[in-house]
Every structure is written in structure tokens, then in C-alpha cells.
N, C-alpha and C positions, 0 to 999 in steps of 0.2 A: 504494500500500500504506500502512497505518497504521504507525507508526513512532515511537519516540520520538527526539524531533533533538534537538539540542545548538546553539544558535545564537550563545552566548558561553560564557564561561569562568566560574565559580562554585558557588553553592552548589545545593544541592538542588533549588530552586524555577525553577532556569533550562531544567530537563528538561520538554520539553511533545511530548503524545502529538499527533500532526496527519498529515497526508494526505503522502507523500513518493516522487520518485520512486523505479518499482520496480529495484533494483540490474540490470545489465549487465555480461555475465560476459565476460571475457576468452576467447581460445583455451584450453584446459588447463585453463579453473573450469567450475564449474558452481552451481547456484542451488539451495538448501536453501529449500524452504516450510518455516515454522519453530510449532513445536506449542508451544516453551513453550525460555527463556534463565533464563540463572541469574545472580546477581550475584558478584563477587568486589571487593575493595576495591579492588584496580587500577582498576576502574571509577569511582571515588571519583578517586581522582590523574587521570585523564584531563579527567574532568569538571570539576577544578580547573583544571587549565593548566598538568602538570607534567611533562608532556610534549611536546617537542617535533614541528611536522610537520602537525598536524592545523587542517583547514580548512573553515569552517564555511558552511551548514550540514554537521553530521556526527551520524552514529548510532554509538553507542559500543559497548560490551559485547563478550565473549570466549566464553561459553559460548553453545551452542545445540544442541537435538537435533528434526530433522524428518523431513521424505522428500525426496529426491530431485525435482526435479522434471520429470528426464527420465526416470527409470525408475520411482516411486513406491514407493521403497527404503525403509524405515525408517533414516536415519544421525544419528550422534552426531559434531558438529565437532571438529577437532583444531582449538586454535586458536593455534598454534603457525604460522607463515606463513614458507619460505622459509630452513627450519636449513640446509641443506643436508648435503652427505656426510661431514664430520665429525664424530662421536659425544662427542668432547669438549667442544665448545660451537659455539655457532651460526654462520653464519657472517656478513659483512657487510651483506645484503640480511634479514637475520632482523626479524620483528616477531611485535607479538601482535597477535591481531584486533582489531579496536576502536579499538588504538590511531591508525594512519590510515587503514588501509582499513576502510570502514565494519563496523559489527557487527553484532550478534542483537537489541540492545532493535526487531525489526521484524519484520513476516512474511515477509520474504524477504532472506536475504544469501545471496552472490555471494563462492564460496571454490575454491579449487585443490581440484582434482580429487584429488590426494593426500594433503586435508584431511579427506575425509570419510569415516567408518567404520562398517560395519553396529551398527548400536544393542543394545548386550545383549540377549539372546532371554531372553523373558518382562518386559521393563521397561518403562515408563509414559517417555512422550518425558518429563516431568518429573522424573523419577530420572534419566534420557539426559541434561540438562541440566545437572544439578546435577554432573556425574560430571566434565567437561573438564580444565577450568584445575586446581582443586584438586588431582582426581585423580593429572594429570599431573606437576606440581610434587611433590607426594607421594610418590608411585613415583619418580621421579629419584631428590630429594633421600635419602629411605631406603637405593635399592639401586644406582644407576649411579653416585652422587657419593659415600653413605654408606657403603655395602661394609655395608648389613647383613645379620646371619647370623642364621640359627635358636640360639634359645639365648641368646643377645644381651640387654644391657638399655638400650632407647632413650628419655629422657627427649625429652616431646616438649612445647614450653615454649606458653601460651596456647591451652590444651586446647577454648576454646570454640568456634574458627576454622572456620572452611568446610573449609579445607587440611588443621589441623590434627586435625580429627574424622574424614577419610578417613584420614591416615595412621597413627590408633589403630587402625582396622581393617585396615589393610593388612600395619602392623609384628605385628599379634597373629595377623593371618594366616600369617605368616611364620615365626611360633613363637618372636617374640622378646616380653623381659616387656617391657610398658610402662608408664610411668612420666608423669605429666603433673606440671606447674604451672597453675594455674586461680585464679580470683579468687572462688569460692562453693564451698559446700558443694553446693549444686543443681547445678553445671556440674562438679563433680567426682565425682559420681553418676552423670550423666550419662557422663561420661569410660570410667567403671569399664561400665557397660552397653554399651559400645564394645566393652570389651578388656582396658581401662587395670586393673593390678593396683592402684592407690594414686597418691596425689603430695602435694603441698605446694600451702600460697595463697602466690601471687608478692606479696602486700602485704607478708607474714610478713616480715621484717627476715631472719631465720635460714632464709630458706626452703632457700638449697645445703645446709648441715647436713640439713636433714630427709630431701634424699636423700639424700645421702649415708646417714645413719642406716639408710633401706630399703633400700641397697645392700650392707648389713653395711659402710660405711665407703668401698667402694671408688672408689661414682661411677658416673655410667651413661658405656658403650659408645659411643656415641652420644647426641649431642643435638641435637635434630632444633628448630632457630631462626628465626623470622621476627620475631625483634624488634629486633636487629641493636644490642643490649648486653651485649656478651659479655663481663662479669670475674665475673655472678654465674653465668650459663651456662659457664664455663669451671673453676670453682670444683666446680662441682656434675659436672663432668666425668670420669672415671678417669684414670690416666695410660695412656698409652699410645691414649687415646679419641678420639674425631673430634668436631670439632661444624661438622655442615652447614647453610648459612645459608641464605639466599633470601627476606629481608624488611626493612624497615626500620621497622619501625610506630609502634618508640619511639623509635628515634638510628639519624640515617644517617652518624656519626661516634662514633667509641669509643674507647677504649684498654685496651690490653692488658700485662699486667704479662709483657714481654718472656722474663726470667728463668723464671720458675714456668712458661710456654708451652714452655719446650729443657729444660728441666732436667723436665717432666713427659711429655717426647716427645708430646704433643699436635699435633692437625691442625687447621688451619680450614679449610675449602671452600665455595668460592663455587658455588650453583646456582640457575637460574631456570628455569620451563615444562621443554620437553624436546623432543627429539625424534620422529618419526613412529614410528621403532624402540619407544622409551619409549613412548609411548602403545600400540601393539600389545601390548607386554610388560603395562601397567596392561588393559587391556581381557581378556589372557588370563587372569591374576590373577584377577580377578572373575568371571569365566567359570566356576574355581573356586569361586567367594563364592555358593551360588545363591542362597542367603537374607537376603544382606545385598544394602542399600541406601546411597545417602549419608545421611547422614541431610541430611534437609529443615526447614525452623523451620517458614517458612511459604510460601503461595501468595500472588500477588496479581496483579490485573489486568495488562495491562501500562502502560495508563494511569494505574496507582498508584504508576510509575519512583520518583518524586519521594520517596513516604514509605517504598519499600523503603531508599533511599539514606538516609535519616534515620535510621531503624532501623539500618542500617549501619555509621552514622557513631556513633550513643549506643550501639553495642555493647550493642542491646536485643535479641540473636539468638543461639541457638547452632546453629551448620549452617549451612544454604544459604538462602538467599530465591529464590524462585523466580518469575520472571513465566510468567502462562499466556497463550499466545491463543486 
């Protein structure tokens, strides 16, 4: 099968599309011919070397939506590997696809049987794609980790994200207002065409003031983070608010002004992917959604791994990248 491998650790240009063997499924997996993988930045950190475990050659990537290739099903990957029966987080055997067991940049991976889910009726395998990882992190962090309600106001911080453009659609599905931070006037139009009621530019020195401002003073309900520098996210918070994390893109160390965290009864919560439950719950969801989509930036070969990951990397994207085969 054609495949892109990974044969060292670095930059963009280490990814080369080539001839590899075709995956070999365990008892209990089974093998996805793959229509079209989507990227997420995790893909980016693997490819660097910032994970542990991984032995080369290796095919990276998390998302993927094909058929079946023992029953020629239409399905969309869970790429959530191994949570097991605890709904509060994963359990010791947990990974993501990609990470060691090989991934989707190929025509064929090789996933547990309990990983793979009938694909949205009426959707393009490239919308099935685009939907996993995002999606899934999305849905948690909003309603299994955030407790969010109809009515609700969730700031949802770097509005251009893969992640965080599903979970504009998802929070506004849910009837709550939303609220972004974005770095353009274009990506926050964007934002508003989602769902988004308004936000602030995160360059803005005073950007927590400005919500706060949109909040009549009070602060959003939630604040939904993957940047993992919480004192202006925490600022821009309500009391009594949560803010649920699940990224680190800008500091994977912070600090928190202890005092103002008790004395505002604020939450912080830790969330990553999800589990099989959680993805069924995001796949019902959308079920509802007929007319929405992820949104998508762009298409590209799969032998164009190399400059989707560049474009990834200069945050020259709003949405998903998607490879096709």
C-alpha cells in the first residue's frame, strides 16, 4: 500500500509518501481501506519526537474515514485506542492512533473492532475525516468535563483551530452563546459564521476586559483552552466558571494566581480525546446537525503530507487539512 512513513524524527520534509507494508490486524481489529485522513497538530508533536514509544519505520496520523474491509461499510475511526470502562479518564493501556500503533496518512490501517463507527449518512469520507480527533476532544471537553448547559456562555480561546471550529458548532448547537478569541478580523468572521456571537484579538493586550465587556462584566461560563496559559483565560472567566483545558500550544507550564482561583470558586479540568461512549454521544449530536459540516480549509494529495504539515505549522489554515486518496 502507499503510505506516508516516518523514518526519523523532525521536520516537515522527513515525511515521504512510498510503497509500505499493508497493516495486519490482530484478533478483535479489523482493517479500514481509507478514502481520505485529516491532520491534527498532534501529528506535528509525533513527527517531532515528542512522544514516547514509536519505532520507525512508522505511519503517523489519528483521523481517518473508509469502508470496512470485511463488510464494505462506510466507517469513521475512533481514534481513541484502548480507554477502557472508566468514563472519567482512560485507562493505563490508552493511546491515540498514530501515536505507536501505526495510523491513517495510508490506504489501509489496522484498528479495534470497537474503533470503528458507521460514517454520518449523507457525508463525503472527507467531512468523515475531518470529524474524529477534533470532534471528539470537542464534545468531551464542552459536555463530559465542561458540564455545558443550554443558555451558557462558553469562550472558546484560538477560534481558528481544527478543535476549536467544531466546538463553535457544537456549543451553539447546544444553545449556548459563544464567545471566541482569534488573531484576525477574517478568522473572526469566520468564527461568527460558525455560531460564534463576537470575541476579542488575543494580540489585544486588554483582550479578558473585552469579554468581559460582552459578558455585561461577568465573564464567560466556561472557557473552553488549548493553549495551556491560563491567568488571561482565567481573568476572562466568571466566578463560579470552569475553564477546561486539553492543549498546550503556547506553555506547557503556567501559573496561577492561587488567591483570585478560591476566593472566585473557579474550576480547572484536565481533558484529552474521549471515550467510545463520547464519540457515540458527538456522532448523535451531528446526526442532529444535518446541514453542518467540519468545516474543511483545504484538500490535498496524500503525497503533499509534507506541505499540509507546513501549513500546519505557519498557522496558514482555519479548519481541517485534509488528505485524499
Amino acid at each position: 500500500m502507499r503510505a506516508v512513513v516516518l523514518e526519523q524524527f523532525g521536520g516537515p520534509e522527513v515525511l515521504a509518501c512510498r510503497e509500505h507494508p499493508d497493516p495486519e490486524p490482530r484478533d478483535g481489529w479489523v482493517v479500514v481501506d481509507l478514502k481520505a485522513c485529516a491532520l491534527n497538530w498532534h501529528d506535528c508533536l509525533v513527527r517531532r519526537g515528542q512522544y514516547p514509544g514509536v519505532s520507525f519505520p512508522h505511519v503517523i496520523g489519528s483521523d481517518g474515514a473508509g469502508t470496512r474491509s470485511d463488510t464494505g461499510e462506510a466507517v469513521v475511526i475512533l481514534p481513541s485506542l484502548g480507554w477502557g470502562d472508566d468514563e472519567r479518564a482512560p485507562g493505563p493501556g490508552w493511546e491515540i492512533l498514530g501515536d505507536v500503533t501505526p495510523g491513517t496518512y495510508a490506504e489501509r490501517v489496522a484498528v479495534p473492532v470497537d474503533c470503528v463507527f458507521p460514517a454520518p449518512a449523507g457525508w463525503s469520507f472527507t467531512d468523515a475525516a475531518a470529524l474524529p480527533l477534533a470532534g471528539l476532544t470537542a464534545h468531551r471537553a464542552l459536555f463530559a468535563r465542561g458540564g455545558l448547559q443550554s443558555g451558557e456562555t462558553v469562550l472558546i480561546l484560538g477560534a481558528g483551530g481544527g478543535v476549536a471550529s467544531v466546538a463553535i458548532s457544537l456549543a451553539h448547537a447546544a444553545g449556548a452563546r459563544v464567545l471566541v478569541t482569534t488573531s484576525s478580523e477574517e478568522k473572526l468572521e469566520l468564527a461568527c459564521a460558525l455560531g460564534a456571537d463576537g470575541g476579542a484579538f488575543y494580540g489585544d493586550a486588554g483582550w479578558p476586559d473585552a469579554i468581559r465587556e460582552l459578558t455585561g462584566g461577568r465573564g464567560a461560563d466556561l472557557t473552553f483552552d488549548s493553549v495551556g496559559s491560563w491567568h488571561d483565560p482565567l481573568t476572562a472567566t466568571a466566578a463560579g466558571g470552569r475553564l477546561v483545558t486539553f492543549g498546550a500550544t503556547q506553555a506547557a507550564a503556567t501559573e496561577v494566581d492561587v488567591r483570585r482561583l478560591y476566593f472566585a470558586q473557579q474550576s480547572i479540568l484536565g481533558t484529552t480525546m474521549g471515550s467510545p461512549r463520547d464519540f457515540a454521544a458527538l456522532l448523535e449530536l451531528v446526526g442532529r446537525m444535518p446541514g453542518w459540516r467540519p468545516l474543511v480549509d483545504r484538500i490535498l494529495p496524500l503525497d503533499a503530507a509534507a506541505e499540509a504539515h507546513r501549513v500546519m505549522e505557519e498557522r496558514r489554515h482555519s479548519g481541517k487539512i485534509v488528505l485524499h486518496l
